[in-house]
CHARMM internal coordinates of N, CA and C (Angstrom, degrees):
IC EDIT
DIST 1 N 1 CA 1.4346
DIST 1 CA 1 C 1.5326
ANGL 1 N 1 CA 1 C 108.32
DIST 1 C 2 N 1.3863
ANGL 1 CA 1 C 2 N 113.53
DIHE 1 N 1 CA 1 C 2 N 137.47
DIST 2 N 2 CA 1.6653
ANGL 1 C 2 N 2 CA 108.55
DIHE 1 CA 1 C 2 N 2 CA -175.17
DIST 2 CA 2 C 1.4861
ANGL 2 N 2 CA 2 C 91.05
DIHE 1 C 2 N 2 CA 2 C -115.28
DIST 2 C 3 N 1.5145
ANGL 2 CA 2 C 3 N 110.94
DIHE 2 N 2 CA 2 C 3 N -178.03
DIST 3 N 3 CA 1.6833
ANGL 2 C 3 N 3 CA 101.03
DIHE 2 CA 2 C 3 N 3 CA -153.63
DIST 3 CA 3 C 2.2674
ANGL 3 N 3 CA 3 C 72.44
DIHE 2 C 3 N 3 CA 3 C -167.27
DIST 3 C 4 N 1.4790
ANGL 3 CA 3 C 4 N 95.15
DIHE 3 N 3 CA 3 C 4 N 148.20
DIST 4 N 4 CA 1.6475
ANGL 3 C 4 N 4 CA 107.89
DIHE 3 CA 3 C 4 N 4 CA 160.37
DIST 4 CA 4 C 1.5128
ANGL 4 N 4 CA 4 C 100.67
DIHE 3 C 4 N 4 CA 4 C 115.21
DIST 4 C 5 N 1.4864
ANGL 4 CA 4 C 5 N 107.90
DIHE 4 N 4 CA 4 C 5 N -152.61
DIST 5 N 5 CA 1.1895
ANGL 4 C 5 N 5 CA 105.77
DIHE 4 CA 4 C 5 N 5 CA 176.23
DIST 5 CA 5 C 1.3362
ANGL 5 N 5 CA 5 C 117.05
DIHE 4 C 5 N 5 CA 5 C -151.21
DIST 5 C 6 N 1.4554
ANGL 5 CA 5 C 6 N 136.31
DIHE 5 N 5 CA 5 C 6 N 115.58
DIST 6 N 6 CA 1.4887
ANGL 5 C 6 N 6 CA 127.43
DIHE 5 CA 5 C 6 N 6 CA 162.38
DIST 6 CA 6 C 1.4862
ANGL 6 N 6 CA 6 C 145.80
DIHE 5 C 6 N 6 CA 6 C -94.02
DIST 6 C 7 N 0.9816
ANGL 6 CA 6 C 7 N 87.06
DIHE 6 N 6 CA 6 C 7 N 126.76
DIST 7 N 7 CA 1.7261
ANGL 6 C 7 N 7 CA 92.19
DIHE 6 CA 6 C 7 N 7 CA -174.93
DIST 7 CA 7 C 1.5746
ANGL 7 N 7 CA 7 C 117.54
DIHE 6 C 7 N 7 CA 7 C -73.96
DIST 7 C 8 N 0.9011
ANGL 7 CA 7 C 8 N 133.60
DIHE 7 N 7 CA 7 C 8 N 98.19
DIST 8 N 8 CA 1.3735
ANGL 7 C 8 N 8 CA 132.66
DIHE 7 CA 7 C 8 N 8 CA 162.20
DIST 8 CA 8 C 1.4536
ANGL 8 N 8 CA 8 C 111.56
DIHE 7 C 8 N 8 CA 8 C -22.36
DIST 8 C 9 N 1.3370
ANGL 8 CA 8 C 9 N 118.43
DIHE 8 N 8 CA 8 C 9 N 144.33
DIST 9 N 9 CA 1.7184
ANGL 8 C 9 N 9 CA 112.88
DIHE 8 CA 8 C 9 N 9 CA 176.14
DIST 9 CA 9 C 1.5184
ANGL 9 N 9 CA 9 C 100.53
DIHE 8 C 9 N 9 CA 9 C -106.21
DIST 9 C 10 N 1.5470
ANGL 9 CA 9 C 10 N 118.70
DIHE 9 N 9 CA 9 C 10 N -39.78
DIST 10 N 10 CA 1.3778
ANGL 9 C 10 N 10 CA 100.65
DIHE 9 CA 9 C 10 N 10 CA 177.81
DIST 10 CA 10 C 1.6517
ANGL 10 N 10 CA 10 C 138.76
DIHE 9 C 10 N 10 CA 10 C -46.11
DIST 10 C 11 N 1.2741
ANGL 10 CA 10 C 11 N 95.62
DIHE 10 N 10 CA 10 C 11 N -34.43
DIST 11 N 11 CA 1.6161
ANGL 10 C 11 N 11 CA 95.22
DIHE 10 CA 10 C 11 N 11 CA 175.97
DIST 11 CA 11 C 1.9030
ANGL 11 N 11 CA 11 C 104.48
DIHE 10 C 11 N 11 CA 11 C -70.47
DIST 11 C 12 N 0.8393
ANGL 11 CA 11 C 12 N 135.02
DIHE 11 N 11 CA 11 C 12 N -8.44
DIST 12 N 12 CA 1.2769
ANGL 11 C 12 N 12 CA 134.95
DIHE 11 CA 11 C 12 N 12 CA -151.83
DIST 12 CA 12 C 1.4019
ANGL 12 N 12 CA 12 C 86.57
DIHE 11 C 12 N 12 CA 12 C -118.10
DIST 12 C 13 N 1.3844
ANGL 12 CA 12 C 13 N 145.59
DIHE 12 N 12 CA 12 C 13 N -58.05
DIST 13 N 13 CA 1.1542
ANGL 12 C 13 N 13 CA 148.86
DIHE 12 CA 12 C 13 N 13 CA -166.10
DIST 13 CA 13 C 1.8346
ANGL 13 N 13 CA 13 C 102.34
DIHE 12 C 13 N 13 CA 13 C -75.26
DIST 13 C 14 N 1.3721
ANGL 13 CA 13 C 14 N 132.77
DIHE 13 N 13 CA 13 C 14 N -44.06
DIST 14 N 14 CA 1.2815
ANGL 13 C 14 N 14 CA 129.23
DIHE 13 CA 13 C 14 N 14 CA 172.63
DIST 14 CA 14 C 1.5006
ANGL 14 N 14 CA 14 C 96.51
DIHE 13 C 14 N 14 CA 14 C -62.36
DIST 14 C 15 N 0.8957
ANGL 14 CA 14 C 15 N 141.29
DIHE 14 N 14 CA 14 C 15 N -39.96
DIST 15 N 15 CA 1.7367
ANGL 14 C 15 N 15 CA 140.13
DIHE 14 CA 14 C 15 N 15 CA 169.96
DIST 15 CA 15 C 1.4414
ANGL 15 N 15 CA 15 C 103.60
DIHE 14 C 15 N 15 CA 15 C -42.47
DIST 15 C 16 N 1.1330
ANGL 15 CA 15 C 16 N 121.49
DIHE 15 N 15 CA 15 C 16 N -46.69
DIST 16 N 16 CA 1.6571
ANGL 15 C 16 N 16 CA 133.23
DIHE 15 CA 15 C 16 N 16 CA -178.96
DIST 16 CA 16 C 1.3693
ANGL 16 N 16 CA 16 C 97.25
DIHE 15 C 16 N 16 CA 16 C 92.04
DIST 16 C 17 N 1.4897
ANGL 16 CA 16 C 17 N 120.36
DIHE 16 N 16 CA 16 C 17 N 54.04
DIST 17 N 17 CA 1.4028
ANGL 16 C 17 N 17 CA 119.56
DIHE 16 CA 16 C 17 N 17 CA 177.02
DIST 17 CA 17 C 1.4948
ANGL 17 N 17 CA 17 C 96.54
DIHE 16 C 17 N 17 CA 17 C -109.42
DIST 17 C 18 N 1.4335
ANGL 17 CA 17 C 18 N 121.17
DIHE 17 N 17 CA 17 C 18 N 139.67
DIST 18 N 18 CA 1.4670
ANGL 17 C 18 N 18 CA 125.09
DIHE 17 CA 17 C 18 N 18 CA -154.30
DIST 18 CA 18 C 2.0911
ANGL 18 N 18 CA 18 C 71.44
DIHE 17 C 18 N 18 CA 18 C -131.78
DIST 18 C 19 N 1.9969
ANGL 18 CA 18 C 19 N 88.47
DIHE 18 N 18 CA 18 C 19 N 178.67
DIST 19 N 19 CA 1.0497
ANGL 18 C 19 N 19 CA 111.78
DIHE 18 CA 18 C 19 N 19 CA 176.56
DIST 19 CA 19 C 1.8804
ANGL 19 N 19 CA 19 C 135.01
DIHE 18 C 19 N 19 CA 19 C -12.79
DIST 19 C 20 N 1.6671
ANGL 19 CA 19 C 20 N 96.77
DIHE 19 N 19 CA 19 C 20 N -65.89
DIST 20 N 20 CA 1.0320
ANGL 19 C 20 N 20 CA 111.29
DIHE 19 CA 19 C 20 N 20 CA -179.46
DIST 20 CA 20 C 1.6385
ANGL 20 N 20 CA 20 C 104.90
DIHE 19 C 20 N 20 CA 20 C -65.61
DIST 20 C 21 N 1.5935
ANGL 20 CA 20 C 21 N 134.34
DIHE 20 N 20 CA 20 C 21 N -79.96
DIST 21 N 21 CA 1.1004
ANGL 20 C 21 N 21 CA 114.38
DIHE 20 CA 20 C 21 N 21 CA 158.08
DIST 21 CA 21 C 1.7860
ANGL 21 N 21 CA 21 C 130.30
DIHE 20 C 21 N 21 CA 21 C 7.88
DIST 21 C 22 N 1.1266
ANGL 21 CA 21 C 22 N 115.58
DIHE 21 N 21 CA 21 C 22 N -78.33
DIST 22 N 22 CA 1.4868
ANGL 21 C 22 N 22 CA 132.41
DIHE 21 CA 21 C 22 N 22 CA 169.04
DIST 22 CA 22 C 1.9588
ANGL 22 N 22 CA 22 C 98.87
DIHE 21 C 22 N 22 CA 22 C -47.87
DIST 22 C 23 N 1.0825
ANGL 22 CA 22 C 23 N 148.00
DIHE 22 N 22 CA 22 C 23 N -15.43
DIST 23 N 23 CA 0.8521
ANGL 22 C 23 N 23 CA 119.79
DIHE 22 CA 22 C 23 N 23 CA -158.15
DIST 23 CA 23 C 2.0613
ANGL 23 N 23 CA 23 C 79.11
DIHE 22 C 23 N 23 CA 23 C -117.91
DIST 23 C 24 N 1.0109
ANGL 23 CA 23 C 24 N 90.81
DIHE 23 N 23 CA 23 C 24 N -7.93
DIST 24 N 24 CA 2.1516
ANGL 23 C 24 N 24 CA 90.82
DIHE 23 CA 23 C 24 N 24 CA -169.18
DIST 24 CA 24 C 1.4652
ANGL 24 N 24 CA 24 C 73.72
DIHE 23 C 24 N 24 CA 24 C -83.74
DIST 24 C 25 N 1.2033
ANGL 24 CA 24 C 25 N 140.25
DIHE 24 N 24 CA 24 C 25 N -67.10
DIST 25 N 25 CA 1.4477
ANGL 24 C 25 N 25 CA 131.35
DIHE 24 CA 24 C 25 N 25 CA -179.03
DIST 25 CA 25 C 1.1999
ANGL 25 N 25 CA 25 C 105.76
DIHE 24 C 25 N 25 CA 25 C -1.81
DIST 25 C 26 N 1.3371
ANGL 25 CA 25 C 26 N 91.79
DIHE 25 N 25 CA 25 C 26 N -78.86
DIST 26 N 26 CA 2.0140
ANGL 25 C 26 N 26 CA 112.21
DIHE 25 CA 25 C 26 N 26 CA -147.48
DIST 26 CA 26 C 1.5667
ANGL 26 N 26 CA 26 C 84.82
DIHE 25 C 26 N 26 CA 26 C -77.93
DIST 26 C 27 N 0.9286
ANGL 26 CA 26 C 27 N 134.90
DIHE 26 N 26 CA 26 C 27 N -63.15
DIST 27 N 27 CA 1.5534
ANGL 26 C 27 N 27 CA 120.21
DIHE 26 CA 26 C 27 N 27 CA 171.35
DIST 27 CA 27 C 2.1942
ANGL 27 N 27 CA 27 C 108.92
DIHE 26 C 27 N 27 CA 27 C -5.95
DIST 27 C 28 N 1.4326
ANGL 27 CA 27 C 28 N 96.64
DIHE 27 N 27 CA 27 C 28 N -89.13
DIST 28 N 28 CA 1.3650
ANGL 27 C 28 N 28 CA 112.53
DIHE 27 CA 27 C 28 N 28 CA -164.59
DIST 28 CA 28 C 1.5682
ANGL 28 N 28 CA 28 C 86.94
DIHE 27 C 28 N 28 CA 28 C -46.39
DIST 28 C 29 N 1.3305
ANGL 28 CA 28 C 29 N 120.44
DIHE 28 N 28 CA 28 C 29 N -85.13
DIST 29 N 29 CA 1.5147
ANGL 28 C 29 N 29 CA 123.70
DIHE 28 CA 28 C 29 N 29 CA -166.12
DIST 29 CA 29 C 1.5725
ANGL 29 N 29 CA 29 C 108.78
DIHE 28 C 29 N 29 CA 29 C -21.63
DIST 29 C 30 N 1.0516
ANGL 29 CA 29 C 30 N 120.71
DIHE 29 N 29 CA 29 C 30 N -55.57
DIST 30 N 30 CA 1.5817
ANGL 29 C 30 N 30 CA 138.33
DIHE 29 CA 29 C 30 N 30 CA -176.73
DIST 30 CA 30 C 1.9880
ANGL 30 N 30 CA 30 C 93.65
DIHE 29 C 30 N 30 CA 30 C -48.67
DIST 30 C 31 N 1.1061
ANGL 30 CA 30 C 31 N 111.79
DIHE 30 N 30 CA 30 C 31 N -70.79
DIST 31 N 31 CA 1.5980
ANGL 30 C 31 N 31 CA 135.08
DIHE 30 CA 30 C 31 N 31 CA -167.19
DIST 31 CA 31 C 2.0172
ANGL 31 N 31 CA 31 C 85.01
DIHE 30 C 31 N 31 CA 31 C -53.47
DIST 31 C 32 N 0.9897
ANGL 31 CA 31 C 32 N 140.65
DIHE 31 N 31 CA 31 C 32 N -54.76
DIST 32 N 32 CA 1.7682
ANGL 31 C 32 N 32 CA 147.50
DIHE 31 CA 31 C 32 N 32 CA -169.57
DIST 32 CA 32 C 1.1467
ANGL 32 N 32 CA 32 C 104.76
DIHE 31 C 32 N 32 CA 32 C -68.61
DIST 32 C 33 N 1.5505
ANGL 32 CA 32 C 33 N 128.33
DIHE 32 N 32 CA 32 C 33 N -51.19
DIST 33 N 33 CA 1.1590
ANGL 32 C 33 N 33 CA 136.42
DIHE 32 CA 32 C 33 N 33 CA 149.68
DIST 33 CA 33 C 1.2346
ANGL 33 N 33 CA 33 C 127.29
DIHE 32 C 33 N 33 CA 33 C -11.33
DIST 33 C 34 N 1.5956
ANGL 33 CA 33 C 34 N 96.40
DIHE 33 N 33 CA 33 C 34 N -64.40
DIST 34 N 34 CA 1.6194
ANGL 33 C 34 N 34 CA 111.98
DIHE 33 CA 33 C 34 N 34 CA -151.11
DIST 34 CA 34 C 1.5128
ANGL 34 N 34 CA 34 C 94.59
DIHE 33 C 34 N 34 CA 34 C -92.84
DIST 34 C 35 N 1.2410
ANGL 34 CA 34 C 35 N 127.73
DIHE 34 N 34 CA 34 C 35 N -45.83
DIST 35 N 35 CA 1.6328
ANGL 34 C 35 N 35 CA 118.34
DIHE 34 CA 34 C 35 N 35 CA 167.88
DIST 35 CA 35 C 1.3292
ANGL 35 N 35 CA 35 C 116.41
DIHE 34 C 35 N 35 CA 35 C -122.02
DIST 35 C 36 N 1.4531
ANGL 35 CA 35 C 36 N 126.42
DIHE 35 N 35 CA 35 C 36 N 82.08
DIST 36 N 36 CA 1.0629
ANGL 35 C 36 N 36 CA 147.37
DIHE 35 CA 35 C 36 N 36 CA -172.90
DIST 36 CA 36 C 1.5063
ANGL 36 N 36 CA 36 C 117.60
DIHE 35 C 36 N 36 CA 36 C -47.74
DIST 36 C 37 N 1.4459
ANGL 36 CA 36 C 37 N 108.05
DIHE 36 N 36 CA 36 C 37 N -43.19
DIST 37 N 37 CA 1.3892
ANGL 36 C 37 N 37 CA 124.02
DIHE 36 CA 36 C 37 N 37 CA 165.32
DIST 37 CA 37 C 1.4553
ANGL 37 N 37 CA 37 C 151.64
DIHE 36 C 37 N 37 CA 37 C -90.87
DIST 37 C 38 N 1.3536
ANGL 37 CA 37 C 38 N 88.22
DIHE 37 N 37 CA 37 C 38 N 3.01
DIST 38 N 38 CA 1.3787
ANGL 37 C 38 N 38 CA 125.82
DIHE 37 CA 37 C 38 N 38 CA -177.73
DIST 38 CA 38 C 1.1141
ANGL 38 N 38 CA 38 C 128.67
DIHE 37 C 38 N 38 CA 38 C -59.32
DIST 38 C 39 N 1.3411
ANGL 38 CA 38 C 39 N 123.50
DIHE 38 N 38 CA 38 C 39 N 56.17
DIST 39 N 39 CA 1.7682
ANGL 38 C 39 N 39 CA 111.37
DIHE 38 CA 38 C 39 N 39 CA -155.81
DIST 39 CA 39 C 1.4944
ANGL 39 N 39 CA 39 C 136.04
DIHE 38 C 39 N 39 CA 39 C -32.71
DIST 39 C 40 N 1.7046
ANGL 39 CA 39 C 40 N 92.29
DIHE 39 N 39 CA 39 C 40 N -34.39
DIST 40 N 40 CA 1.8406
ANGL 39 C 40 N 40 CA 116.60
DIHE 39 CA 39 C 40 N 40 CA 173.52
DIST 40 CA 40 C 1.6482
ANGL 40 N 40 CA 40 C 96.71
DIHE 39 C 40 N 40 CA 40 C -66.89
DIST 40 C 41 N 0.9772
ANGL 40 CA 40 C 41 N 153.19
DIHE 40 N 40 CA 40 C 41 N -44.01
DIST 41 N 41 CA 1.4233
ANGL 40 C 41 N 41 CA 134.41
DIHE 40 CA 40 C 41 N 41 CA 178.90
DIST 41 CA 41 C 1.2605
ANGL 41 N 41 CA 41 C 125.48
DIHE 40 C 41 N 41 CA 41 C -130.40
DIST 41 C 42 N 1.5138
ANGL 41 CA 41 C 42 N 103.72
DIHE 41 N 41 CA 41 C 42 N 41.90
DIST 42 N 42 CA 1.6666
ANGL 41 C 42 N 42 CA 134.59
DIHE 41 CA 41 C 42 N 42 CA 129.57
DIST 42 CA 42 C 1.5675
ANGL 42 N 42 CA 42 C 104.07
DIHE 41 C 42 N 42 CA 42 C -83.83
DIST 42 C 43 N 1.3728
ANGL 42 CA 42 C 43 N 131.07
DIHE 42 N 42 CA 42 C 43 N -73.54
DIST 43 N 43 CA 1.0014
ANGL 42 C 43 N 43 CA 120.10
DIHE 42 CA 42 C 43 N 43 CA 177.70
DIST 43 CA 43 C 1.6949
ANGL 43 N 43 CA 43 C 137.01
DIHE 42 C 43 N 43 CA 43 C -47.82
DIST 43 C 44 N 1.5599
ANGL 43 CA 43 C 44 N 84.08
DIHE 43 N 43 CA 43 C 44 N -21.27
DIST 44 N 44 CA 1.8639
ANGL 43 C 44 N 44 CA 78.93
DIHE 43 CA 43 C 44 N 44 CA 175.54
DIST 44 CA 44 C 2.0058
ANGL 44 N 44 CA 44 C 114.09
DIHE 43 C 44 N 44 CA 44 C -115.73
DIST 44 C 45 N 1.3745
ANGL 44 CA 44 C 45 N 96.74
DIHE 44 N 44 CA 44 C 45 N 16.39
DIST 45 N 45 CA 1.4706
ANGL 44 C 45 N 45 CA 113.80
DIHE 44 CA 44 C 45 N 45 CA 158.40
DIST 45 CA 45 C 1.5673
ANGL 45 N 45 CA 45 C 112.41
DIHE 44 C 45 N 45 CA 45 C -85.00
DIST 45 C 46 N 1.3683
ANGL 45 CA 45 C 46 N 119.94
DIHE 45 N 45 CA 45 C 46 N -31.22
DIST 46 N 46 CA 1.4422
ANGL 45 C 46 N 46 CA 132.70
DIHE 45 CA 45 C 46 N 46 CA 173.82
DIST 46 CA 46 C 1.4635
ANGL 46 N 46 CA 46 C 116.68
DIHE 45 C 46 N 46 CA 46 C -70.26
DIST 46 C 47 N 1.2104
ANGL 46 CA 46 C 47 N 113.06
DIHE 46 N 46 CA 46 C 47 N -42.51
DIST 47 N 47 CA 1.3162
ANGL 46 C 47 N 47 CA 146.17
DIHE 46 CA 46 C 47 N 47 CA 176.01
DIST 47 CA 47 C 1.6675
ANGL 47 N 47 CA 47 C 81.81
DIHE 46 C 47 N 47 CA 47 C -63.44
DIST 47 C 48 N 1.0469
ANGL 47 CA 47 C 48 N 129.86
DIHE 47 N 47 CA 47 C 48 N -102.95
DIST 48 N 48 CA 1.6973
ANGL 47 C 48 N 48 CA 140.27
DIHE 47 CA 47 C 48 N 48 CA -146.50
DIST 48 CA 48 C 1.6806
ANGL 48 N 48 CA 48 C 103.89
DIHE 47 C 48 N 48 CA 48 C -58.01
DIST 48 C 49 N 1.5884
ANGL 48 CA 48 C 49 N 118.63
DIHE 48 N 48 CA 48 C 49 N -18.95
DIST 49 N 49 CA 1.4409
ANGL 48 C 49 N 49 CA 124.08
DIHE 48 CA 48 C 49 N 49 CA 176.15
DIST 49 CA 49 C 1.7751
ANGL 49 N 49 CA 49 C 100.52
DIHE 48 C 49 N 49 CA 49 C -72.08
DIST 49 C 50 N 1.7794
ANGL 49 CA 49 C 50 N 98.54
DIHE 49 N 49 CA 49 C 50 N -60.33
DIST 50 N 50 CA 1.4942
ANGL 49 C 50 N 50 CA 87.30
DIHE 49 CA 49 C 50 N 50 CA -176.17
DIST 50 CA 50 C 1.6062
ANGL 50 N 50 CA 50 C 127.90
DIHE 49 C 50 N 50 CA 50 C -57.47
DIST 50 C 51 N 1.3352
ANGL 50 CA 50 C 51 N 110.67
DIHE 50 N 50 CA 50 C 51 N -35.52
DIST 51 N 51 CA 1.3706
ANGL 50 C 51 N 51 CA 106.86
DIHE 50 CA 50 C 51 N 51 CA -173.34
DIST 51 CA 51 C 2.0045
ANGL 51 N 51 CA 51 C 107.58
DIHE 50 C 51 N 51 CA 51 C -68.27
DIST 51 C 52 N 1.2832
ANGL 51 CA 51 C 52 N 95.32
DIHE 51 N 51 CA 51 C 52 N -31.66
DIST 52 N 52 CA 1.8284
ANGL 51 C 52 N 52 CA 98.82
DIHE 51 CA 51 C 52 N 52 CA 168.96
DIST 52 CA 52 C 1.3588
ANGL 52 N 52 CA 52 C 124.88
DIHE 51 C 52 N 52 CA 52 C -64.16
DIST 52 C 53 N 1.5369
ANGL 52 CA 52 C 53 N 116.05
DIHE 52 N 52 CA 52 C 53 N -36.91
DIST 53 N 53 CA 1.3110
ANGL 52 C 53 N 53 CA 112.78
DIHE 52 CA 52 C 53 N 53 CA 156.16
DIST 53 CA 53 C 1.4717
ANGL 53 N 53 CA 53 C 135.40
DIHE 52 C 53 N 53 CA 53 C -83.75
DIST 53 C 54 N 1.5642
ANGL 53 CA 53 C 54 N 103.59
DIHE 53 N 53 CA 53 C 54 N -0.55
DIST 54 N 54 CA 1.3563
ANGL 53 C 54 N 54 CA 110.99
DIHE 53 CA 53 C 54 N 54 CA 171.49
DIST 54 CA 54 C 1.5064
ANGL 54 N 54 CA 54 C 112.76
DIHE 53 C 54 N 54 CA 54 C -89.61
DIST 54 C 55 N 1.5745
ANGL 54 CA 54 C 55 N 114.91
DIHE 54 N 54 CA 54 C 55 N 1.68
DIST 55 N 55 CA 1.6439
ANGL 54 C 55 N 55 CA 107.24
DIHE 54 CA 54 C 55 N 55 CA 175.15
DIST 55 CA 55 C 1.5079
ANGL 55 N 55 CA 55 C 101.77
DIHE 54 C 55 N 55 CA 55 C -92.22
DIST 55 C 56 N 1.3498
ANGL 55 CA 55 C 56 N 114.04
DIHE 55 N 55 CA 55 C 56 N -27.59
DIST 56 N 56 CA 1.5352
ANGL 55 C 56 N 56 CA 116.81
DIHE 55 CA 55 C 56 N 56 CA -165.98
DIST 56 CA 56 C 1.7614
ANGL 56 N 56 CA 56 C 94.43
DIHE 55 C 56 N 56 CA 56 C -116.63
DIST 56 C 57 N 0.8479
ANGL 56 CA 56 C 57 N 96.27
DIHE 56 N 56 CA 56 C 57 N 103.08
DIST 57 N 57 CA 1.9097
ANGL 56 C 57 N 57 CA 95.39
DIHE 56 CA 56 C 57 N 57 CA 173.18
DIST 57 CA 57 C 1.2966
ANGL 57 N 57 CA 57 C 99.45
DIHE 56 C 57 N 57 CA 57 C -95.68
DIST 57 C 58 N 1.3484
ANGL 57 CA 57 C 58 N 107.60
DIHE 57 N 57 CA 57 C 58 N 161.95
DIST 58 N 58 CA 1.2021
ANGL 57 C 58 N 58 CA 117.77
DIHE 57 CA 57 C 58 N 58 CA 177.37
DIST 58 CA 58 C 1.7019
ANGL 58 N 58 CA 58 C 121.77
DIHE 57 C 58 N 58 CA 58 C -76.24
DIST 58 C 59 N 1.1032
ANGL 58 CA 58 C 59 N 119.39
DIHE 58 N 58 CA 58 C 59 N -29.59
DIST 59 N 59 CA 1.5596
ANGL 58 C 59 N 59 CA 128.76
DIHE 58 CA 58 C 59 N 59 CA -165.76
DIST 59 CA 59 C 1.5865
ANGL 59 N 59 CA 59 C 97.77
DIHE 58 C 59 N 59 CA 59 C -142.01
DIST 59 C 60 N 1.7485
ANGL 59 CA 59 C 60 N 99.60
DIHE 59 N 59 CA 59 C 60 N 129.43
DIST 60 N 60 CA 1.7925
ANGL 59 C 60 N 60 CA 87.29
DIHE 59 CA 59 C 60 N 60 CA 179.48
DIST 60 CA 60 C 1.2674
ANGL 60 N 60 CA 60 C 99.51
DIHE 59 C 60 N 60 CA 60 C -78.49
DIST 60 C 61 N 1.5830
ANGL 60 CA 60 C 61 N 123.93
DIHE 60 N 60 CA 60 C 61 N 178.10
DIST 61 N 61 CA 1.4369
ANGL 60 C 61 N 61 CA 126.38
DIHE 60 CA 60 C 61 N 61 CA -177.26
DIST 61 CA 61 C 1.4632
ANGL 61 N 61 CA 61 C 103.92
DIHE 60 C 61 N 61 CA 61 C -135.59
END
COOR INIT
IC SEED 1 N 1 CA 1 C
IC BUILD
C-alpha cells in the first residue's frame, strides 16, 4: 500500500512555473496540511493559489 501525495511536475512546468513557484506550492500545501480546518488559511491558500495562477495563465488571450 503506498500512502502521501504527488504532484505531477508537468502540469506545473508547461505553466512555466520554475523553482520558486514549486516552493509557493509546497508552502500553501504544507499551510492546508497543517490546519486543515482553519477557515483563515483555507481562505488565504485560495487567495495565494489564485494570485499564482494569475501570473502564469494557462492560455494567452
Amino acid at each position: 500500500m503506498t500512502s502521501g501525495i504527488r504532484i505531477g511536475t508537468p502540469a506545473v512546468t508547461t505553466r512555466g512555473f520554475k523553482a520558486q513557484e514549486m516552493k509557493e506550492i509546497a508552502d500553501i500545501i504544507a499551510d492546508v496540511l497543517n490546519a486543515p480546518e482553519n477557515e483563515e488559511v483555507l481562505a488565504q491558500a485560495k487567495q495565494k493559489v489564485t494570485a499564482l495562477t494569475d501570473r502564469f495563465p494557462l492560455y494567452d488571450n
